[in-house]
LOKOLNU-439951 format. One record per residue: residue number from 1; residue in one letter; x, y, z of N, C-alpha, C in turn. Coordinates in steps of 0.2 Angstrom, whole numbers, plus 5000, padded with zeros to 4 digits. Atoms other than C-alpha are relative to their C-alpha. Layout:
% LOKOLNU-439951
<NUM 'a' <X Y Z> <X Y Z> <X Y Z>>
...
***
This chain:
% LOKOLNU-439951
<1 'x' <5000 5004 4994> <5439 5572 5516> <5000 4993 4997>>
<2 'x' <4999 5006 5002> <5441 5554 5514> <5006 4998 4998>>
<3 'x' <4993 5002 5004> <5459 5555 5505> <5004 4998 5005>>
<4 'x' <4997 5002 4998> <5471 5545 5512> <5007 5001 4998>>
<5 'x' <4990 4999 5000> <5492 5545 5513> <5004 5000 5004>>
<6 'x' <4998 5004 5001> <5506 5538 5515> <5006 5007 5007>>
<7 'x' <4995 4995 4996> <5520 5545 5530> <5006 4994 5001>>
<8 'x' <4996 5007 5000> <5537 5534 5529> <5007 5005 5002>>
<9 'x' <4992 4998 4994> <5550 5536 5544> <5004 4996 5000>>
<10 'x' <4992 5003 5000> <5565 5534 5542> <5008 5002 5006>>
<11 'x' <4994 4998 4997> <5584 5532 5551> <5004 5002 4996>>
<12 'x' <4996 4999 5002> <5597 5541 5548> <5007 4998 5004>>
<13 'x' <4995 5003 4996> <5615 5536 5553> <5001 4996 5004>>
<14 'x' <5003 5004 4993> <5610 5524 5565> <5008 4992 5000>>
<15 'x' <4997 5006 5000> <5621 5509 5572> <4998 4996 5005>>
<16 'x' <5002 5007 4994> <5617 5491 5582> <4992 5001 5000>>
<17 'x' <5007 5000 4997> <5599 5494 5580> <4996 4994 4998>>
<18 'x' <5004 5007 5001> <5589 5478 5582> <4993 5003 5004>>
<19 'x' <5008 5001 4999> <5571 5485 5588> <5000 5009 4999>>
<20 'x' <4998 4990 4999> <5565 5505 5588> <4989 4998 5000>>
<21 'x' <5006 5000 4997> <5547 5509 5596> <4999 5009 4998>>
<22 'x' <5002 4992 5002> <5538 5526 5589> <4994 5002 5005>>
<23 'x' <5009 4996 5000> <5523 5538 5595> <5000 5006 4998>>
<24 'x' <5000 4996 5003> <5518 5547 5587> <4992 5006 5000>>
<25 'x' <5008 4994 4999> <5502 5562 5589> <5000 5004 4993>>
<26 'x' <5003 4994 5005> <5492 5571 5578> <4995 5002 5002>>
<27 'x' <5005 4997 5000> <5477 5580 5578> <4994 4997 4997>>
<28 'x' <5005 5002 5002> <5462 5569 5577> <4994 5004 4997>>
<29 'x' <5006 4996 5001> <5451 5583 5574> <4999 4999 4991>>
<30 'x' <4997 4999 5007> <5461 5582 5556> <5001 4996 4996>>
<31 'x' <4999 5006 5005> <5466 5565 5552> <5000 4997 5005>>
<32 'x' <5000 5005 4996> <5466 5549 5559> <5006 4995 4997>>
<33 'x' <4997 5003 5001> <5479 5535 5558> <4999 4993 4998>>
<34 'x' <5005 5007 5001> <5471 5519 5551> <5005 4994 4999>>
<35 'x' <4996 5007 4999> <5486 5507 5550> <5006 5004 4999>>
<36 'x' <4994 4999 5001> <5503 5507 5549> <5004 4992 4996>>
<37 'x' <4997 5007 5002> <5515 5492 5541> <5009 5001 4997>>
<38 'x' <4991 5000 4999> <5535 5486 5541> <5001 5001 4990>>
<39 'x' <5001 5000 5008> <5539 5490 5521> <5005 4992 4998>>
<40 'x' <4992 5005 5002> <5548 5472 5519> <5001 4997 4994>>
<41 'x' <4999 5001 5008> <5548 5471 5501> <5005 5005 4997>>
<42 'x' <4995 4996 5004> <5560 5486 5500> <5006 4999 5001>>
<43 'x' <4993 5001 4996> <5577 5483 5502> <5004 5007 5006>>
<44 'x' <4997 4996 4996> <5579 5500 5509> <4997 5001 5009>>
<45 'x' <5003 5003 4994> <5569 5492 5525> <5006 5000 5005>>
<46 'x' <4994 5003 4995> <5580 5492 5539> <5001 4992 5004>>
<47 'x' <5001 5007 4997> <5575 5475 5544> <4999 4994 4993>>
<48 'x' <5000 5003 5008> <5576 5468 5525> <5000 4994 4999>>
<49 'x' <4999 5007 5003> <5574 5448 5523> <5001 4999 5007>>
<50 'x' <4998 5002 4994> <5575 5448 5542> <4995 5000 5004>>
<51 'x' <5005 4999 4998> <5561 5441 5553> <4999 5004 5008>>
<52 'x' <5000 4996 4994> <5553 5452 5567> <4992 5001 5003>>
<53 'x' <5005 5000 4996> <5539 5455 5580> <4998 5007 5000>>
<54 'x' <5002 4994 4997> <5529 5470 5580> <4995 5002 5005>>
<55 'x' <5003 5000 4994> <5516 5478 5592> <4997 5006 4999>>
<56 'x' <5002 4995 5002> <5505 5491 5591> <4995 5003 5006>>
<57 'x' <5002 4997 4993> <5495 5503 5604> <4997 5005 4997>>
<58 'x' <5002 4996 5000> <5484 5514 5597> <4993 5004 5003>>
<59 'x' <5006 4995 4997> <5471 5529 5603> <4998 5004 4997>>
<60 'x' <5002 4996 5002> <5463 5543 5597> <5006 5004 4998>>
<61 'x' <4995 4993 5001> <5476 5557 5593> <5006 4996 4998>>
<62 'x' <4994 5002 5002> <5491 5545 5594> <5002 4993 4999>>
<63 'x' <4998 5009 5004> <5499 5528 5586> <5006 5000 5003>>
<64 'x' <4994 5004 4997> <5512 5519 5595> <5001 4994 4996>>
<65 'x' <4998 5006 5006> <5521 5505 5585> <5007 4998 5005>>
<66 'x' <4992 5004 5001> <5537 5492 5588> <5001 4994 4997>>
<67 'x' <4997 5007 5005> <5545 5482 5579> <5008 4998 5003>>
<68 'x' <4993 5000 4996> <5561 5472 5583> <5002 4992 4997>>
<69 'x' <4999 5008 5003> <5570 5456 5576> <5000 4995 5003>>
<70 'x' <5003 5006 4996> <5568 5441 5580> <5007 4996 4999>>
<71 'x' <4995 5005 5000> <5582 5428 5588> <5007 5006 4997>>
<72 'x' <4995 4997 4998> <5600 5432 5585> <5002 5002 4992>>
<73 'x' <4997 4997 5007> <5600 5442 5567> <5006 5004 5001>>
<74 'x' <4997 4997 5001> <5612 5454 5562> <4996 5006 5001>>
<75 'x' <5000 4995 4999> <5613 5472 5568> <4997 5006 4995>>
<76 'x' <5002 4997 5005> <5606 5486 5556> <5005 5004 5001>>
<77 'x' <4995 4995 4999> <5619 5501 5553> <5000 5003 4992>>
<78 'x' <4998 4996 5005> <5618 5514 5540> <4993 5004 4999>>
<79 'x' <5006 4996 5001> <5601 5524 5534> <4995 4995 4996>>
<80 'x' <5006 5004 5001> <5583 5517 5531> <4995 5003 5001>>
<81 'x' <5009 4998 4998> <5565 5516 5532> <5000 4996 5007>>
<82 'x' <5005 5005 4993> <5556 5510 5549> <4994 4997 4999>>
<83 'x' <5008 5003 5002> <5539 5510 5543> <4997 5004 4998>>
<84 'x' <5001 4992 5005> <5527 5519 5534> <4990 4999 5004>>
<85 'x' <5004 4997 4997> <5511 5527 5543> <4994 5001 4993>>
<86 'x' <5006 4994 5002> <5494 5530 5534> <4996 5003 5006>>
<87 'x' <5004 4994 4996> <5483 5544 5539> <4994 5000 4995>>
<88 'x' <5006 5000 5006> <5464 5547 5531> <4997 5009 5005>>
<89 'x' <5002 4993 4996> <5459 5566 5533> <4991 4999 5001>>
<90 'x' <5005 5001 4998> <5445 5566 5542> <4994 5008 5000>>
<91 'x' <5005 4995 4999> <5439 5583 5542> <5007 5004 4997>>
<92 'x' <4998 4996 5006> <5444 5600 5531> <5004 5005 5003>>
<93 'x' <4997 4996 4998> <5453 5614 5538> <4995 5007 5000>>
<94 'x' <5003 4994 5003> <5442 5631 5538> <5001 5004 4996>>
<95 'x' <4996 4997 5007> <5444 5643 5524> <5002 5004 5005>>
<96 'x' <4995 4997 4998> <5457 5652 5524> <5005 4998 5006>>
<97 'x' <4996 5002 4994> <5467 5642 5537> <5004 4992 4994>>
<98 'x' <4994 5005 5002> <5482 5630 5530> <5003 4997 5003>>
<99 'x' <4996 5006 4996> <5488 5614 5538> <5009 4998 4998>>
<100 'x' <4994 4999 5001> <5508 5611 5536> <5005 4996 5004>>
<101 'x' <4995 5005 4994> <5522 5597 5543> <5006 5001 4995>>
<102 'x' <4992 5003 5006> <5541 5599 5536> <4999 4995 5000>>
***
């Protein structure tokens, strides 16, 4: 309990995308969501060097996010990250029971 980690969503083949808005659920019972952030030190960012507006909406169980460019940037098109989600396990699973996300 207390261990923290790291979830990073990405697009694939995507074209014309100038904003993209998540939500996403999980099981507070299990973990909790404690921030999320734009990765813009990666180049493989889909917003890469380009400024943008986020937004954020969260509740117990689920985390909504948007981000979106700002003013009349350039288009993204091809594959990327969106953003990357921490989670902190809040509690254990009981024995004999194993927790699992492809």
């Amino acid at each position: 309990m207390g261990y923290r980690f790291n979830v990073t969503l990405r697009v694939a083949d995507v074209e014309n995308l100038c904003s993209f808005q998540l939500s996403m659920y999980y099981n507070e019972g299990m973990i909790n969501a404690t921030r999320w952030f734009e990765p813009t030190w990666d180049p493989e960012y889909v917003f890469y060097n380009e400024p943008t507006v986020t937004a954020e909406n969260s509740r117990t169980g689920n985390i909504m996010l948007f981000a979106g460019l700002i003013g009349n940037q350039p288009l993204f098109i091809g594959n990327g990250k969106l953003c990357i989600v921490e989670f902190e396990i809040v509690n254990l699973p009981p024995v004999g029971i194993k927790y699992s996300c492809p």
